[in-house]
C-alpha positions as CSV (number, residue, x, y, z in Angstrom):
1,X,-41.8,66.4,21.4
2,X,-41.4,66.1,18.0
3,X,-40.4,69.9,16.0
4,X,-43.4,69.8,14.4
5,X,-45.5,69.0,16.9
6,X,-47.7,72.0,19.3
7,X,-48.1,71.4,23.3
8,X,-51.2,72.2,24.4
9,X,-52.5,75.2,25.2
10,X,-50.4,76.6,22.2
11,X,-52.0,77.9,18.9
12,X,-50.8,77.6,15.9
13,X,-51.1,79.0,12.7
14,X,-53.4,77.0,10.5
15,X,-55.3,77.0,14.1
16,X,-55.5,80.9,13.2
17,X,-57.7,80.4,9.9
18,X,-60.3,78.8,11.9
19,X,-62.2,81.5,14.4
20,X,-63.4,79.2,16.8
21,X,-60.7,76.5,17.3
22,X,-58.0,79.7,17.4
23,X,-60.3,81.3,19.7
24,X,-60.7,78.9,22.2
25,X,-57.1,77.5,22.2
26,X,-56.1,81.1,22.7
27,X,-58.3,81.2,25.8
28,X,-57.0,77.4,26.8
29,X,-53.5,78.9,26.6
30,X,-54.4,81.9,29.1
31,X,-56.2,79.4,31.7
32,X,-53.8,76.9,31.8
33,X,-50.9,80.1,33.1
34,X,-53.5,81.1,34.8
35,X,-55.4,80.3,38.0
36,X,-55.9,77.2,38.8
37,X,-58.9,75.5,37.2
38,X,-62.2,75.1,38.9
39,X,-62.8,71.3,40.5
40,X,-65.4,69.0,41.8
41,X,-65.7,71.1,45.6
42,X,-65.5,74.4,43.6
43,X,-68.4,73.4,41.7
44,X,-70.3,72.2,44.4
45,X,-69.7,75.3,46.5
46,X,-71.1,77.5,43.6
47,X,-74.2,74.9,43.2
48,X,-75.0,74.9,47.1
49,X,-74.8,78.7,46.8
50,X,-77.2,78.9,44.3
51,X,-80.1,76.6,46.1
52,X,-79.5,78.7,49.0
53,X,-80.1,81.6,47.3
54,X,-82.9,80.5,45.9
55,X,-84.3,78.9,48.9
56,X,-83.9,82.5,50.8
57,X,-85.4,84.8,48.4
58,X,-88.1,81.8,47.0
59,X,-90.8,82.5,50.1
60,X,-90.7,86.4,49.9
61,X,-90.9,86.0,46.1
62,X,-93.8,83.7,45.8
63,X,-95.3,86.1,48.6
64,X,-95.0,89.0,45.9
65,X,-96.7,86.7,43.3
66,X,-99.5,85.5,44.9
67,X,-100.4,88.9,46.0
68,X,-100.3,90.5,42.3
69,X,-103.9,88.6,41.9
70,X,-107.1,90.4,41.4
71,X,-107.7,93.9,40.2
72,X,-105.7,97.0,40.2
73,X,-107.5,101.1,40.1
74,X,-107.7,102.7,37.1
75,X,-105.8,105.5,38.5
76,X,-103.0,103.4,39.8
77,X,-102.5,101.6,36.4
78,X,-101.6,104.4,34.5
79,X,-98.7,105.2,36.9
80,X,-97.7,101.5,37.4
81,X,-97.5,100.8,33.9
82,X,-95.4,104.5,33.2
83,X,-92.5,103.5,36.0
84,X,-92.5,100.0,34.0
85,X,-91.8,101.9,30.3
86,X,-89.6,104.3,32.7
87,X,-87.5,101.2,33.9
88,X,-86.9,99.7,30.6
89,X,-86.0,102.8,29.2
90,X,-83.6,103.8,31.3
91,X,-82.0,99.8,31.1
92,X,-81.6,100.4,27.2
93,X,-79.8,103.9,28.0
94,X,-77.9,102.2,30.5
95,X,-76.6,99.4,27.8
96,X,-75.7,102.1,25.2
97,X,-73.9,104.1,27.8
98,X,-71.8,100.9,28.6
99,X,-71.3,99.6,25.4
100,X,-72.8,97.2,25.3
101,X,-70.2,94.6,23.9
102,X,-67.0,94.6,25.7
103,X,-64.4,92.5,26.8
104,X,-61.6,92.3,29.6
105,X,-58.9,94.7,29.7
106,X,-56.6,91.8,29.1
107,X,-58.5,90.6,25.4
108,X,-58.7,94.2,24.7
109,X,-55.3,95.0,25.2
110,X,-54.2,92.2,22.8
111,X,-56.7,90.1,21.3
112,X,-59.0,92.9,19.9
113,X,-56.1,93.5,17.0
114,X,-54.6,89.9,16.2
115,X,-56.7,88.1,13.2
116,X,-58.2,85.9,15.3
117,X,-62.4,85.7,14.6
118,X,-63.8,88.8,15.7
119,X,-67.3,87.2,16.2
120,X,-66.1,84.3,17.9
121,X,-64.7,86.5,20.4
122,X,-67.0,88.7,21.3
123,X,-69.4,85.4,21.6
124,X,-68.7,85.0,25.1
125,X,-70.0,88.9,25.6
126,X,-72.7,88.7,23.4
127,X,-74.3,85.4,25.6
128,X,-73.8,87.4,29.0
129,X,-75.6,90.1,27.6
130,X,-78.3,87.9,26.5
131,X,-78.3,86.6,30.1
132,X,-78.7,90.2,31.8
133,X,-81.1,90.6,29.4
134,X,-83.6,87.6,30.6
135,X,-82.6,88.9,34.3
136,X,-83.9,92.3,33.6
137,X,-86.9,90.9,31.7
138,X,-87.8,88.7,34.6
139,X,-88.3,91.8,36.9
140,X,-89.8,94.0,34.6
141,X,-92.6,91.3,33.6
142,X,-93.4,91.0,37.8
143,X,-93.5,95.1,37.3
144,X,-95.6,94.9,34.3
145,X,-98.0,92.1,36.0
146,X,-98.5,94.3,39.2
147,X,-99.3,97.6,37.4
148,X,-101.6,95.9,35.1
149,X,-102.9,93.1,37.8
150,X,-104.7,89.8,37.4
151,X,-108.1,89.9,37.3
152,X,-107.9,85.9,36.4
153,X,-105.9,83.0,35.9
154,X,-102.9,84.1,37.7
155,X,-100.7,81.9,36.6
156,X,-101.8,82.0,33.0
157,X,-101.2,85.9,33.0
158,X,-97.7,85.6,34.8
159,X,-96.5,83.9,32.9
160,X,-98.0,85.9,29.5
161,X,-96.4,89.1,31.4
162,X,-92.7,87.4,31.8
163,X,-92.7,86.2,28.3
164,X,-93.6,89.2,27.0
165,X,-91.4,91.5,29.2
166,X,-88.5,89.0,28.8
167,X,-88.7,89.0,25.1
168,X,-88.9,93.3,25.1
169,X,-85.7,92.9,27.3
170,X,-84.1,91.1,25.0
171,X,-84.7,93.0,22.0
172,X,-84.1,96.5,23.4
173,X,-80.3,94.0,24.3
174,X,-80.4,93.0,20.9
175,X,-81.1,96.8,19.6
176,X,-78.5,98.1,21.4
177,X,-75.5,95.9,20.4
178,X,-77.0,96.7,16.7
179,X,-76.6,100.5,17.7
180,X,-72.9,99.8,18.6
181,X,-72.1,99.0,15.2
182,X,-74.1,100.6,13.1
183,X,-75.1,104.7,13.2
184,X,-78.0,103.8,11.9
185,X,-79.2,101.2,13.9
186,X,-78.2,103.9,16.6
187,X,-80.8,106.5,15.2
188,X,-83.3,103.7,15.9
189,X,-82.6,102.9,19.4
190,X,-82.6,106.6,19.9
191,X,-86.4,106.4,18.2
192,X,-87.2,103.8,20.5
193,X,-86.0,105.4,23.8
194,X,-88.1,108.3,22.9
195,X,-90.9,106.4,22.3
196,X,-90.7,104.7,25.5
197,X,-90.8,108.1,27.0
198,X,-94.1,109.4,25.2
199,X,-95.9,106.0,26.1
200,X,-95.3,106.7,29.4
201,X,-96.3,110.2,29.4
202,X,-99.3,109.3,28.0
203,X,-100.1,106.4,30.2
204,X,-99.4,108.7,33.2
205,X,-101.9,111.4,32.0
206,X,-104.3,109.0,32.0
207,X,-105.3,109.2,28.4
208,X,-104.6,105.8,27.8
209,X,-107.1,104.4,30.6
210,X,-109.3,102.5,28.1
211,X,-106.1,100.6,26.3
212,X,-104.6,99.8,29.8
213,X,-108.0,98.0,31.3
214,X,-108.3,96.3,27.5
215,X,-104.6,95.1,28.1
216,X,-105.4,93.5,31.7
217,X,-108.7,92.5,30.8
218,X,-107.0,90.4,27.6
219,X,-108.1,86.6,27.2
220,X,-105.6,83.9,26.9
221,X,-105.0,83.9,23.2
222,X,-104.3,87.2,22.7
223,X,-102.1,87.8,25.5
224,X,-100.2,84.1,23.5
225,X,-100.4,85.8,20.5
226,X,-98.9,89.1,22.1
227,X,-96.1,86.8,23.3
228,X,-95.5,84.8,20.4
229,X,-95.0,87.7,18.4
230,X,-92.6,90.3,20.5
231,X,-90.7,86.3,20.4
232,X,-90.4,86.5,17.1
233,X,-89.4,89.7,17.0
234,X,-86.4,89.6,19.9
235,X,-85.6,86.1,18.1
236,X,-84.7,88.3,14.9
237,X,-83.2,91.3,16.0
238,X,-81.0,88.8,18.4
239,X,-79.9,86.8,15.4
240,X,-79.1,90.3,13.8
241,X,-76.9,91.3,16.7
242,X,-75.2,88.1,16.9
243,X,-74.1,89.1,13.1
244,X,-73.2,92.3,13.7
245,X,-70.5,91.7,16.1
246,X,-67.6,91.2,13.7
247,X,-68.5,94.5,12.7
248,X,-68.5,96.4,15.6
249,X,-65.2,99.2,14.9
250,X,-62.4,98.3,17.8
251,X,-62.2,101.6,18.4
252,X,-65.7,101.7,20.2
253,X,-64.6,98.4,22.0
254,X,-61.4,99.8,23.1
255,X,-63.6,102.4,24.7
256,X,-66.7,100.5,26.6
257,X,-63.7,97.7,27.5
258,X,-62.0,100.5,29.2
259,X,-65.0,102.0,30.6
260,X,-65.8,98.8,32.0
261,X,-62.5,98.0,33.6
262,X,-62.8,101.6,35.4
263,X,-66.5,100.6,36.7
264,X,-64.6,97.1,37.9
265,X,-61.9,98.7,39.7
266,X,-64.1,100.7,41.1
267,X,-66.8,97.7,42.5
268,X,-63.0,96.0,43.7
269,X,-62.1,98.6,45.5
270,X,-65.5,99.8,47.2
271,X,-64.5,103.6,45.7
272,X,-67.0,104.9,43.6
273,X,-65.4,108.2,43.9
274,X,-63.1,107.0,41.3
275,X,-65.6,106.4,39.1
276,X,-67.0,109.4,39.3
277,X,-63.5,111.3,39.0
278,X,-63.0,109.1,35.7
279,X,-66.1,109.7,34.2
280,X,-66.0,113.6,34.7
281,X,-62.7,113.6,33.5
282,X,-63.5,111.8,30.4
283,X,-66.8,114.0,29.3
284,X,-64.5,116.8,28.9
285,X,-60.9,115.4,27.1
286,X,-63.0,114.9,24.5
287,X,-64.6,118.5,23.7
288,X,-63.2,121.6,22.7
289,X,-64.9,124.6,24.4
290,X,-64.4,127.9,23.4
291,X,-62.7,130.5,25.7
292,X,-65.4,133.5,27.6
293,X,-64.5,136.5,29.2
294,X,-64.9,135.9,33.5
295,X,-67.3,138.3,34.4
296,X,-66.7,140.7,36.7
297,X,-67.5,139.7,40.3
298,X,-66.2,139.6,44.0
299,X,-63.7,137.1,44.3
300,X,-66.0,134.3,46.2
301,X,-68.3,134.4,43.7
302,X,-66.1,134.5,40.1
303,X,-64.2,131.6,41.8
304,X,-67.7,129.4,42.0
305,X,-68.8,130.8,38.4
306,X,-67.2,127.9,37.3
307,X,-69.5,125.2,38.5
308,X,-72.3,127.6,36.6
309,X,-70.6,127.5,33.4
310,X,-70.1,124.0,34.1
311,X,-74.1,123.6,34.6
312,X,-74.6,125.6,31.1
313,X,-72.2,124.1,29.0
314,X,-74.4,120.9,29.5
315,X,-78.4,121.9,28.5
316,X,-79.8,118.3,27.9
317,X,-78.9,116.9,31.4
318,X,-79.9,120.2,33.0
319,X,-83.4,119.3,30.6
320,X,-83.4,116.1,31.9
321,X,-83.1,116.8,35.7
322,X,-85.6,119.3,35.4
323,X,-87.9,116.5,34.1
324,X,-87.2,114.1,36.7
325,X,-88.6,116.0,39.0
326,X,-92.6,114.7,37.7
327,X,-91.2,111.2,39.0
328,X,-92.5,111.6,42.7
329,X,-95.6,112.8,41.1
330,X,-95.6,109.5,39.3
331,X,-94.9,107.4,42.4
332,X,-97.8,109.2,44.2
333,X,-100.0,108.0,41.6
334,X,-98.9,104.4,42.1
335,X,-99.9,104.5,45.9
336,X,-96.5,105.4,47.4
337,X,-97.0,106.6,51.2
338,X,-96.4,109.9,52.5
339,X,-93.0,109.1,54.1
340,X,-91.9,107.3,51.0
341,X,-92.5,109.9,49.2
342,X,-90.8,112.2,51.4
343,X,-87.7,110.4,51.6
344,X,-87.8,109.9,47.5
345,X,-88.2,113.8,47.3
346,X,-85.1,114.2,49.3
347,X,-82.9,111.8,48.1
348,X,-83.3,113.1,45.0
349,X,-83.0,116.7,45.6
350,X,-79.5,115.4,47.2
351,X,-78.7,113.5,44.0
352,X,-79.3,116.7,42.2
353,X,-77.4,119.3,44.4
354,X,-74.4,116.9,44.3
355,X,-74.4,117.4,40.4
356,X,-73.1,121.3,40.9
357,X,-70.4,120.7,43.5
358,X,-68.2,120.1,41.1
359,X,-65.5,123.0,41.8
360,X,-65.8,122.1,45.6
361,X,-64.3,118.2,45.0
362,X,-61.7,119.6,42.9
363,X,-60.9,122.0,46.1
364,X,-60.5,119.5,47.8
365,X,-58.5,116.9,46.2
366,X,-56.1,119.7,46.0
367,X,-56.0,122.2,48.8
368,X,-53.2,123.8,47.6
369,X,-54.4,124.7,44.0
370,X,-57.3,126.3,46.0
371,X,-55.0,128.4,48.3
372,X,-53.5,129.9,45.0
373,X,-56.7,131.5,44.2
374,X,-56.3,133.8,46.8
375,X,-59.8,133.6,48.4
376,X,-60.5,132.2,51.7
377,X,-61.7,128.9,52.6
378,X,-64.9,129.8,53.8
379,X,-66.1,132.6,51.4
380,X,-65.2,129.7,48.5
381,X,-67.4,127.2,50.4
382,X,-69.9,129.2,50.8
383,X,-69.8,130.5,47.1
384,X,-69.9,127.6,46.1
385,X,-73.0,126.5,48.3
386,X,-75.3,128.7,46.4
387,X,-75.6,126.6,42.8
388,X,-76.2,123.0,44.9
389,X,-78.4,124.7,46.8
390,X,-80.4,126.1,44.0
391,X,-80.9,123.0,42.7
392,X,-81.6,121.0,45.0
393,X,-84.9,123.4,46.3
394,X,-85.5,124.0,43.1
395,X,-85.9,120.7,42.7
396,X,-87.8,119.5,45.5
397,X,-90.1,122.3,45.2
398,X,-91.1,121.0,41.7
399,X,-91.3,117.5,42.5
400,X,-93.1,118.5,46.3
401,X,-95.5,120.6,43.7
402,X,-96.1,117.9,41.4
403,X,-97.0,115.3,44.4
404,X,-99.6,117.7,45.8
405,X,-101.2,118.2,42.4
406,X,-102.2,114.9,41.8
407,X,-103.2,114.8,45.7
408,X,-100.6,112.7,47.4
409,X,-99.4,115.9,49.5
410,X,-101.6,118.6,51.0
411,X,-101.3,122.0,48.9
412,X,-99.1,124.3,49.7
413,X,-96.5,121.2,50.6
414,X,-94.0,122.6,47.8
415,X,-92.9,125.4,50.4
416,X,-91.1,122.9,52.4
417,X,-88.8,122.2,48.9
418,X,-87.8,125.4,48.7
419,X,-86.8,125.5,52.8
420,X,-84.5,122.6,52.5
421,X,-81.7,124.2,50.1
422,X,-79.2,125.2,52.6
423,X,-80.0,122.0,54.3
424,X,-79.1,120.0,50.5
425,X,-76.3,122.2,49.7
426,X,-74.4,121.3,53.0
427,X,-75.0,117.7,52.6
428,X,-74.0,118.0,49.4
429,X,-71.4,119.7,50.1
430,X,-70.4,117.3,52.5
431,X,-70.5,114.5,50.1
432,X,-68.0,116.4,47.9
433,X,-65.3,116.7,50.6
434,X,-65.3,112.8,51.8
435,X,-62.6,110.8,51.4
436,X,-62.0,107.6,49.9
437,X,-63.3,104.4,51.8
438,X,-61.8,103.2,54.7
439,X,-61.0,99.8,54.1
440,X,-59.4,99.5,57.7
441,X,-62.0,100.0,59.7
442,X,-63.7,97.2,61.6
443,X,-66.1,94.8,60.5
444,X,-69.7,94.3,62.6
445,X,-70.9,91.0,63.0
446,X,-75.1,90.6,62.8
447,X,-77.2,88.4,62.0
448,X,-77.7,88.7,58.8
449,X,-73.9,88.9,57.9
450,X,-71.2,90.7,58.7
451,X,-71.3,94.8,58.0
452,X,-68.1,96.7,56.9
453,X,-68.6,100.1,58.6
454,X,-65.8,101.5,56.0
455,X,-68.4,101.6,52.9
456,X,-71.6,102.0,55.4
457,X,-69.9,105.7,56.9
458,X,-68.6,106.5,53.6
459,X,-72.4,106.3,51.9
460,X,-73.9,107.7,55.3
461,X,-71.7,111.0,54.9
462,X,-73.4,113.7,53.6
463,X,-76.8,112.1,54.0
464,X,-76.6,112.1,57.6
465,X,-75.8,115.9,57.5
466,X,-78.9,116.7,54.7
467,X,-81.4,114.9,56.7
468,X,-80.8,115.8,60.2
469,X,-81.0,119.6,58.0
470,X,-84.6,118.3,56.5
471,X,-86.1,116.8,59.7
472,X,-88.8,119.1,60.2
473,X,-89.7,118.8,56.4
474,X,-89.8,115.0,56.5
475,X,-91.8,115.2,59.8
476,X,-93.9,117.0,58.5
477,X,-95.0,115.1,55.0
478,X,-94.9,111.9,56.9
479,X,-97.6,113.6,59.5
480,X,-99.4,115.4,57.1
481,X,-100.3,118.3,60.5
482,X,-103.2,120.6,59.5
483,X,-101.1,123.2,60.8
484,X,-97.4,123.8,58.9
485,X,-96.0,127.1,59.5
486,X,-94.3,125.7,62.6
487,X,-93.0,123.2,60.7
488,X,-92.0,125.5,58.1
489,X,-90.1,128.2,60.7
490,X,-88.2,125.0,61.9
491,X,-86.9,123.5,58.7
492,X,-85.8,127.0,57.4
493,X,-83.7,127.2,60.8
494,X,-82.5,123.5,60.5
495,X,-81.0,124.0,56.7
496,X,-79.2,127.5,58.1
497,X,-77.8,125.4,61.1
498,X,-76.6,122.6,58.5
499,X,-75.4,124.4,56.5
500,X,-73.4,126.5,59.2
501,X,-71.8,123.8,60.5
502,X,-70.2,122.7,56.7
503,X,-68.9,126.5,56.5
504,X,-67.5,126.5,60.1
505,X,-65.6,123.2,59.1
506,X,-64.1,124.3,55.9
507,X,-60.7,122.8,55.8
508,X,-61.5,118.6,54.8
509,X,-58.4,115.8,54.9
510,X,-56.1,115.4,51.8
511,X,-57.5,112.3,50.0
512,X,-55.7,110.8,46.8
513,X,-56.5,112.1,43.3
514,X,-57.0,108.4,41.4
């Protein structure tokens, strides 16, 4: 080789000047010390995996289509049609929380800062956003298509409802890559997500009845021109975002690139513990909170007043769990069955009386910061039991409350929510003190694949525990019994005896702090 010459796979500098040839020899240098590049079988393999995927899930799916035909109830639609604006609101929170633009830890680390094209590397990103986009669009348009339902030409309206929920998907995409770079494109998104939100209120309260059966009554044209134009729309704020990407500050793609390597390491390794660890840990290194005087109260109980300070340093998501509780009251609407509903109501309430058990996971990732304290292992548990299980009855009393007003429950249902906080706080509780995964244990062969029992017990503890605690309550919703104050005696004895058994075991394993 000649000293002037460049081996392949190298860049060189007049290769710098241009983004995209630097950019992609850059990324030829990598794969070729990489692994090894994908051949003819490797491609094959990933193409035979794809037609059987699609020939497994195309029967059940063209089940679910043909059965969105005909008419839906007026009282139904307003529900459907609010989990729909629910869904996609929550997918464009979920993008701005991520990011959305990242790249791998490895770009990041080196490639974010060197003068190669910054839009030509965030390209890649931008197109596998796009792609998630159409995914999520897909699914939302069957959503859309079986609140509103097809009162003719099926096909016809299908496919109106997938072009015009694909092209919402991706300009909410397009919207919030536009937010990443600019503040005010950010103030928009914001605009939009609460939008969302009132729509759906609205459409829930049924004062939106008349616009609803207009909308699924549409002919042709109009639902064409509907689609045409929310296309031209995503088509222009998608040509926007692909602009803004070189000017997307590095400092906010440091961040959602590390972000995003935490969330892989954490799918690697089956440990969303981790995760969790990471992102609580993160919330607060970035705030400065001002010092309080610790009131003055028995030792159990000022040890726990941490998780309450916790709870009030943080209004909006206390705000917004309050609010989530109307969303059983929304499924009810959309003809959810009693058991369903029961088992959304507690899942749920468990979601939400795992939010304040926050002082118990630090106990136990180290036991012996928490024998310094001075206060014994049980009186701390069971100090710290009280603001999970506040929560979570509060919580499914609400939502249990909400689901009998608009008559999916029998009255007086909401009784059962309040019964089942000792039962929540010691499955929550539970859920705090669990180790990592068990990658080690066996693997059960069935039928449909084979089962690692590692994750399966790791997911199944503390939910075990909170529903064995709410059997009587699930019993009875599913039943619907004229009669419930037997039910009622034995759920308030089943979350004491839960809950018992979590403060007679109070000593859990060591696991690793990540």
């Amino acid at each position: 080789m000649s000293p002037g010459e460049v081996s392949p796979g190298e860049v060189s500098a007049g290769e710098v000047s241009a983004g995209e040839v630097s950019v992609r020899s850059v990324r030829a240098f990598v794969r070729a010390r990489g692994r090894a590049q994908a051949g003819l079988v490797d491609r094959y393999v990933s193409l035979f995996g794809l037609c059987m995927l699609l020939a497994v899930v195309g029967q059940p799916l063209s089940s679910v289509v043909s059965g969105l035909g005909g008419t839906v109830e007026p009282g139904r639609t307003g529900a459907g049609v609010a989990l729909v604006l629910l869904g996609f609101a929550g997918c464009l929170a979920l993008a701005r929380a991520a990011g959305p633009v990242m790249v791998p830890a490895a770009e990041a680390s080196w490639l974010l800062t060197s003068p190669l094209d910054r839009r030509r590397l965030l390209g890649r990103s931008g197109r596998v956003l796009m792609v998630v986009a159409l995914v999520a669009g897909l699914l939302l348009g069957l959503g859309l298509l079986a609140a509103l339902g097809a009162p003719g030409a099926l096909v016809w309206r299908l496919l109106a409802a997938l072009a015009v929920a694909t092209a919402a998907s991706v300009a909410g995409m397009a919207l919030a890559m536009l937010a990443q770079s600019s503040p005010t494109w950010n103030l928009w998104l914001t605009g939009v997500l609460v939008a969302l939100l009132v729509l759906a209120v609205v459409a829930v309260s049924g004062q939106a009845r008349t616009a609803l059966a207009a909308a699924a009554n549409a002919p042709l044209p109009v639902l064409a021109a509907t689609a045409s134009a929310m296309a031209a729309l995503a088509a222009v704020l998608a040509r926007r975002a692909w602009g803004s990407l070189a000017a997307i500050p590095t400092r906010l793609l440091l961040t959602a690139s590390t972000r995003a390597g935490h969330v892989t390491d954490a799918a690697v390794t089956l440990d969303p513990g981790a995760l969790t660890w990471i992102a609580e840990d993160n919330h607060w290194r970035a705030r400065k909170l001002v010092s309080r005087p610790w009131p003055g109260l028995p030792a159990p109980l000022a040890l726990a007043w941490q998780d309450w300070v916790r709870l009030g340093r943080r209004p909006w998501r206390l705000a917004a769990t309050a609010a989530s509780a109307a969303l059983p009251a929304v499924f009810a609407q959309a003809g959810a069955a009693p058991a369903a509903l029961g088992l959304v109501v507690l899942g749920g309430a468990l979601a939400v009386a795992a939010s304040g058990t926050s002082g118990a996971r630090r106990d136990a990732d180290n036991p012996a910061l928490a024998r310094l304290t001075g206060v014994g292992a049980r009186p701390a548990l069971a100090a710290r039991a009280l603001l999970p299980g506040l929560l979570g009855g509060a919580w499914a009393g609400l939502a249990l409350a909400g689901v009998a007003a608009v008559g999916g429950l029998p009255s007086g249902t909401w009784m059962f929510g309040l019964l089942t906080a000792p039962a929540l706080a010691a499955g929550a509780l539970r859920m705090a003190r669990r180790g990592p995964v068990d990658h080690s244990m066996p693997v059960i062969d069935t039928p449909g694949g084979a089962v690692p029992t590692g994750p399966l017990l790791w997911a199944a503890t503390g939910a075990d525990l909170a529903l064995l605690g709410c059997l009587p309550a699930v019993v009875a919703l599913a039943g619907g019994p004229a009669a419930t104050g037997g039910f009622l005696a034995a759920q308030a004895v089943a979350g004491l005896v839960a809950l018992a058994g979590v403060l007679m075991r109070p000593r859990p394993g060591r696991r690793p702090r990540p």
